[in-house]
C-alpha positions, 0 to 999 in steps of 0.5 A: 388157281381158281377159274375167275381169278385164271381168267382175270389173270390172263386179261391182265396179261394180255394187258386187256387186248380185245383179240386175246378176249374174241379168241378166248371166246372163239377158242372155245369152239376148237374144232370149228377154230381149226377148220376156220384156220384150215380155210384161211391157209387154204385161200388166204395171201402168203402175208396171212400164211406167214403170220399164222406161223409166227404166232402160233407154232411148236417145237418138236421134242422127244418122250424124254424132253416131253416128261420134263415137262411134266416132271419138273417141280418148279417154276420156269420162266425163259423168255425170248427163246429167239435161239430155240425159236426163231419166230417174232412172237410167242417164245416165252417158255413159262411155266406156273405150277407144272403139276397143275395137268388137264388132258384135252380132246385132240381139236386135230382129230377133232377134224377128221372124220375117221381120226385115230383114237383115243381123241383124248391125248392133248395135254394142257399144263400149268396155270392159268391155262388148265383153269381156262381149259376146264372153264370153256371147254368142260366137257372135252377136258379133264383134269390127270395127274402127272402120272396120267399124263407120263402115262398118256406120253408113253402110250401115244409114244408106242402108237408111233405118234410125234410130241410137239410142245405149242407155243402161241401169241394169244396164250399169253405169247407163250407155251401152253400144251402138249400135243401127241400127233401123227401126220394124218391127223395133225393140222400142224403138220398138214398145213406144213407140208401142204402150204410150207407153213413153219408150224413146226420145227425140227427138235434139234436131234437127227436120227443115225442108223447104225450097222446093227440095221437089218432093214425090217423097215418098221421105222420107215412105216412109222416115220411121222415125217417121211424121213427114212427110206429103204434102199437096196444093197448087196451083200455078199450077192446077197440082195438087201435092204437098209434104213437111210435118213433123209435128213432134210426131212428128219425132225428128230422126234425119235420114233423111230428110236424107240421102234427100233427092236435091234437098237439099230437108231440113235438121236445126235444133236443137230444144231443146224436143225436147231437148239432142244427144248430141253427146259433143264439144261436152257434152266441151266439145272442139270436135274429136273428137281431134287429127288422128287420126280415122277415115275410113270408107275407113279413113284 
């Protein structure tokens, strides 16, 4: 889609609304946008707090649910995903030409003085927000391939880092990016756990330990969300260690999964966490394509 007809696309889905307009515009100095948004959390009434997350908010997924959305080879259109996200605004699930992938300097790190690297992590996907993208921000962005972009998953994945799908009322109140965070870095996350802000939902999954722990304490070292403590026990006489789940604390990203060396963690459904951001099954199609999905080796 080209960039003038993107952007005309979007005013006319905003129906021409002059705040979808100014943000647009404001939007292209993100990292100046987020620190703005941090001082208004920071000083603003509970009313503002409170707002901001009912219209600009995400869902934690895990790396499987995060390629969907990378490999599916259709168009999705879900509106009014109340059940899988319970805000007033932004719940639309669309998706124009998925192929269509732009990979974004992280406006989070962008923050930091010291952020953890690469910066470039944040994953833009479908029309008409990657033509936007590339439009005001051209030298923080740049165009992958669904295999980059399976790649880039995978990577930040290794490094322990959370994916969380955004969803937000001036992106045509709807789904936009994919975003690869930790809690030292992701404004998400701090505005969470600093003000109670609702930025972020739980995936709907919560992690089990199994009795293959030997309490290495790896996943506890890597939980984004400070949801796994170590706690002694004895065996034998034996003094020992063991992985437990907090569970109110536990957003089910799976990290600690896939760090697992003895297979010790699984992810179990939690519906009173919540319904997954699986856009297969909430399709209601078993399968993300007919044959034609991506590898991350490109196949």
């Amino acid at each position: 889609m080209p960039l003038l007809k993107s952007f005309t696309y979007s005013l006319k889905e905003a129906r021409f609304n002059p705040l979808v307009i100014l943000h647009s515009l404001f939007y292209a100095a993100t990292v100046t946008y987020l620190r703005a948004l941090k001082h208004i959390a920071k000083n603003g009434p509970e009313s503002v707090r409170t707002h901001i997350s009912e219209t600009y908010h995400s869902k934690v997924v895990r790396l499987d649910d995060a390629r969907r959305f990378i490999t599916i080879n259709r168009n999705i259109e879900l509106r009014n995903l109340d059940q899988v996200l319970p805000y007033t605004h932004a719940t639309n699930l669309i998706l124009n030409n998925p192929h269509n992938i732009a990979v974004y300097d992280c406006p989070c790190r962008g923050t930091q003085k010291n952020p953890c690297r690469p910066t470039d992590v944040c994953l833009v996907v479908g029309d008409p927000f990657v033509d936007l993208l590339r439009l005001f921000q051209p030298f923080r962005s740049r165009r992958i391939s669904p295999e980059e972009a399976l790649r880039i998953l995978r990577e930040e994945d290794d490094r322990g880092h959370v994916h969380t799908a955004w969803f937000k009322a001036t992106m045509l109140d709807r789904f936009y990016a994919i975003c690869n965070c930790c809690r030292c870095c992701c404004l998400g996350m701090k505005l969470m756990a600093r003000y109670n802000m609702k930025m972020l939902l739980p995936s709907g999954y919560r992690a089990v330990i199994g009795d293959g722990c030997i309490g290495c304490g790896t996943c506890a070292k890597y939980c984004q969300f400070e949801a796994l403590e170590m706690v002694p026990y004895s065996n034998n006489g034996t003094e020992r260690k063991r992985c437990v789940v907090i569970r109110e604390k536990c957003f089910g990203c799976g990290i600690c999964e896939s760090k697992c060396q003895r297979a010790a963690i699984s992810l179990v459904l939690a519906p009173e966490t919540g319904i997954p951001l699986n856009i297969e099954a909430l399709a209601g199609q078993g399968a993300a394509g007919t044959g034609q999905e991506l590898s991350e080796n490109g196949g």
